[in-house]
C-alpha positions as CSV (number, residue, x, y, z in Angstrom):
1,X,3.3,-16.1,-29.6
2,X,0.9,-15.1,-27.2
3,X,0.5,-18.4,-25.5
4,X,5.0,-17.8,-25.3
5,X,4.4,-14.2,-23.4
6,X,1.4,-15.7,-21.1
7,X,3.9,-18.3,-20.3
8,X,6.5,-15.7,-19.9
9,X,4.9,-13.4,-18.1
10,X,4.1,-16.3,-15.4
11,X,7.1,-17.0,-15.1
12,X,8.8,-13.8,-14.4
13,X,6.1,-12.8,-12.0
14,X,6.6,-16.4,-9.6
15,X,10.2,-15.3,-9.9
16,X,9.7,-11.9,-8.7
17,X,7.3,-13.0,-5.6
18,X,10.1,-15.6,-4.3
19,X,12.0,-12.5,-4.4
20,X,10.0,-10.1,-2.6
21,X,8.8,-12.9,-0.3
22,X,12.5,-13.1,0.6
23,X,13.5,-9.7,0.6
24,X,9.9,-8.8,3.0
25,X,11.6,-11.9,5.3
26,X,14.9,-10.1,5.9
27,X,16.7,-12.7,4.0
28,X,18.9,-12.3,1.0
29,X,17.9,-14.3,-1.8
30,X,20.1,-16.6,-4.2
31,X,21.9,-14.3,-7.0
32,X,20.6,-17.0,-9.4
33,X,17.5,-16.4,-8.7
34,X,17.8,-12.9,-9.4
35,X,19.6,-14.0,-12.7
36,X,16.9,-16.1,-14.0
37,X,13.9,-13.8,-12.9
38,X,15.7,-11.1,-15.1
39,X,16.9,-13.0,-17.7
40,X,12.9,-14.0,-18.1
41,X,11.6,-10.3,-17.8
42,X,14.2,-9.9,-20.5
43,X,12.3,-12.4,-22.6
44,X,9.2,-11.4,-21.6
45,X,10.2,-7.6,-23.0
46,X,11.5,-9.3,-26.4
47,X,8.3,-11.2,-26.9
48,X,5.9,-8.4,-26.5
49,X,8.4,-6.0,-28.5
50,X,7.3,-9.0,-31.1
51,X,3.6,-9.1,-30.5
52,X,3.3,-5.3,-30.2
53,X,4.7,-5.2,-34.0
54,X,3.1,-7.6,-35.4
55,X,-0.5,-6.9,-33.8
56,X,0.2,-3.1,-33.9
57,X,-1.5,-2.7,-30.5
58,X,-0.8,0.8,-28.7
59,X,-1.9,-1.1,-26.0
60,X,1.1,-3.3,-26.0
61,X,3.4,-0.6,-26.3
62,X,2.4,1.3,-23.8
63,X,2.7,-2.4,-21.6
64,X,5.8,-2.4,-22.8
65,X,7.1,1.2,-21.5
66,X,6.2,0.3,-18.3
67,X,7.5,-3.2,-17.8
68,X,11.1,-1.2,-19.4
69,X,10.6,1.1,-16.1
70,X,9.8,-1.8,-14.2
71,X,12.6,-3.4,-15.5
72,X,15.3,0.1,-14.9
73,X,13.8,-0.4,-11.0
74,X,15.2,-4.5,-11.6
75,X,18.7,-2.7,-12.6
76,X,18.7,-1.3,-9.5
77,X,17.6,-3.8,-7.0
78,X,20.2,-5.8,-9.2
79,X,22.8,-3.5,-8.3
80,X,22.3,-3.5,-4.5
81,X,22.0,-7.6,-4.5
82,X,25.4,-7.5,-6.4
83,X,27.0,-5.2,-3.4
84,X,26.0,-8.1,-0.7
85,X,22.9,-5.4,0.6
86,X,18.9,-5.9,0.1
87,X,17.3,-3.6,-1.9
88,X,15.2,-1.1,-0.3
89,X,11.9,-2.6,0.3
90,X,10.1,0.9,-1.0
91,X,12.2,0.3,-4.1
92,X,10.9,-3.4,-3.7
93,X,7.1,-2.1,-3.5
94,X,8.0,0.4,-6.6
95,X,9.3,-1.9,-9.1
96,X,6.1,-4.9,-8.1
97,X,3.6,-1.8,-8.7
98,X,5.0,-1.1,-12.5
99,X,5.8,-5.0,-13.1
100,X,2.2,-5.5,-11.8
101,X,1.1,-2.5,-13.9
102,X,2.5,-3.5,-17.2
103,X,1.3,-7.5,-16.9
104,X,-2.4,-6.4,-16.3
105,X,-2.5,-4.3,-19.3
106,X,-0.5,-7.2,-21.2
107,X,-2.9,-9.3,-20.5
108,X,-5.8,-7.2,-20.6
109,X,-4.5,-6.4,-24.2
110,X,-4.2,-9.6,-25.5
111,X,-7.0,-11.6,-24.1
């Protein structure tokens, strides 16, 4: 499973710089985009629940409380995408610093 949330984890985080990348240009990116990179954070959040139980890491919990804020900070950016506007770019910068946060100490956890 960890291979799965390595894997994840990759692939919500190239999801989330074609995002920012867009947002930093002043252009509105796909809503499928948006779909998928969350829909893969949700994922990534189910798989480390998992690993976090079975390795019973504090570690990984306390990953996992900050990828859920990261993740409330998605909601929100979600929100404004939905309502045709770009998120605020500090609200951008926020939600990278806790998504950055919580991958480091997933993967400083499990390797």
């Amino acid at each position: 499973m960890k291979i799965i949330l390595i894997l994840l984890l990759v692939l919500a985080f190239l999801g989330g710089l074609y995002l920012a990348i867009s947002i930093f240009a002043n252009k509105k990116p796909p809503l499928s985009a948006a779909n998928i990179h969350g829909y893969v954070a949700i994922a990534v959040l189910i798989v480390l629940a998992y690993n976090a139980f079975s390795m019973n890491m504090t570690q990984l919990w306390m990953a996992f409380a900050i990828l859920f804020v990261a993740a409330l900070g998605g909601l929100y950016l979600y929100s404004n995408h939905k309502k045709d506007a770009i998120g605020p770019k500090s609200a951008v910068v926020i939600h990278m610093i806790f998504a950055l946060s919580g991958i480091a100490l997933t993967l400083i956890s499990i390797l």
